[in-house]
N, C-alpha and C positions, 0 to 999 in steps of 0.2 A: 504494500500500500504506500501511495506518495504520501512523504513526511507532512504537507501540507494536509492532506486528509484527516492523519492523526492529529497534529495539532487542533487541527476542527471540530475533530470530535470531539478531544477534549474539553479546549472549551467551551464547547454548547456543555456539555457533566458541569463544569466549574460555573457557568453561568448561570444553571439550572439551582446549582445550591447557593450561589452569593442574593439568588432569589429571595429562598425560600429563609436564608440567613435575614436579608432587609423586613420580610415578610413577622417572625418572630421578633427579634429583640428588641424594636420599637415596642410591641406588646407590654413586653418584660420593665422596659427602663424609659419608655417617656420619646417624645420625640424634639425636647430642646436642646440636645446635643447629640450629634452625629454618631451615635452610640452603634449602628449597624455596620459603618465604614470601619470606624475604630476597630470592631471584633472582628473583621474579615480580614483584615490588614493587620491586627497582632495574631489572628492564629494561622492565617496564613503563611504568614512566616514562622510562626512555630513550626508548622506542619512542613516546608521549604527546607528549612534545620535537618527534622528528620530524613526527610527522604532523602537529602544529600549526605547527611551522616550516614544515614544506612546504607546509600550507595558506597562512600569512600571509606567505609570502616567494619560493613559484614557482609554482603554478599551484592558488589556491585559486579562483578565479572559474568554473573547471569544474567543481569538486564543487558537486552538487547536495546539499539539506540532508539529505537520507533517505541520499546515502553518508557524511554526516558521523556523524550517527549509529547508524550501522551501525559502522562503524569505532571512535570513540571511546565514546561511552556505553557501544554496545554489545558490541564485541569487548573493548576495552580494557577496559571496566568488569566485563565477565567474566571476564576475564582475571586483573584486580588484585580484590583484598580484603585492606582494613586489620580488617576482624574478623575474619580469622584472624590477621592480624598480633596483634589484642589479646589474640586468646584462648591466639597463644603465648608471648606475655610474660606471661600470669597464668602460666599452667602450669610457666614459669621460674621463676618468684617463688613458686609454690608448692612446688617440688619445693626451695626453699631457694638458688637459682643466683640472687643478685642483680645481681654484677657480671656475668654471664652476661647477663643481662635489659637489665640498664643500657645494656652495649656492642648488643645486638640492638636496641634503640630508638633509641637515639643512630645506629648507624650506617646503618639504614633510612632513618633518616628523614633522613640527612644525605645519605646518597647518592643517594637517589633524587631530594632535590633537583636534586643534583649530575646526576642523569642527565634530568633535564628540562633544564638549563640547556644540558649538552652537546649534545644533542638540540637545541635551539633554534638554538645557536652552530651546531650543524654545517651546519644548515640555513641560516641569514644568510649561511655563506660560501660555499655553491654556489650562492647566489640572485646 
């Protein structure tokens, strides 16, 4: 199958759950901060951590490349979008919420480091 196909399918999977992700956690926690962006964007990168730990630390030599990109490009890559992250920090900053804005950037972007790194880590120590 052409890698572009894969990729597509992936992300229509990935776009199918950042769905149903937008769809839930507004429920949960409110809809005056971007709380659905934040959670797709920290645990997608958690979820990114792992699969590449697990690729580079227990059993990457059996993925073939068509499941890697099935999985990351494209599940994950459907999954995660920083343009919606951009487009909810204008819409903060327009509505006049700067420190609102401020804390949403700073701590996306801090934690989803944070959730690659974890992801990696967690993966090093069952390797």
């Amino acid at each position: 199958m052409h890698p572009a196909v894969i990729v597509f399918l992936g992300a229509g999977l990935g776009g199918v759950l950042r769905h149903l992700v937008n769809q839930w956690v507004p429920r949960l926690f409110g809809t005056g901060f971007p709380f659905a962006t934040f959670v797709v964007n920290v645990s997608g990168s958690f979820i990114m951590g792992l699969v590449i730990g697990y690729l580079a630390f227990k059993d990457g030599e059996h993925w073939t490349q068509s499941m890697r990109l099935f999985l990351t490009t494209g599940v994950l890559g459907g999954y995660t979008t920083f343009s919606t992250f951009s487009l909810d920090f204008f819409f903060l900053m327009e509505r006049g919420e700067h420190t609102l804005a401020a804390a949403y950037v700073i701590g996306s972007v801090a934690i989803a480091f944070l959730g690659v790194y974890a992801g990696m880590a967690l993966m090093r120590t069952m390797s």
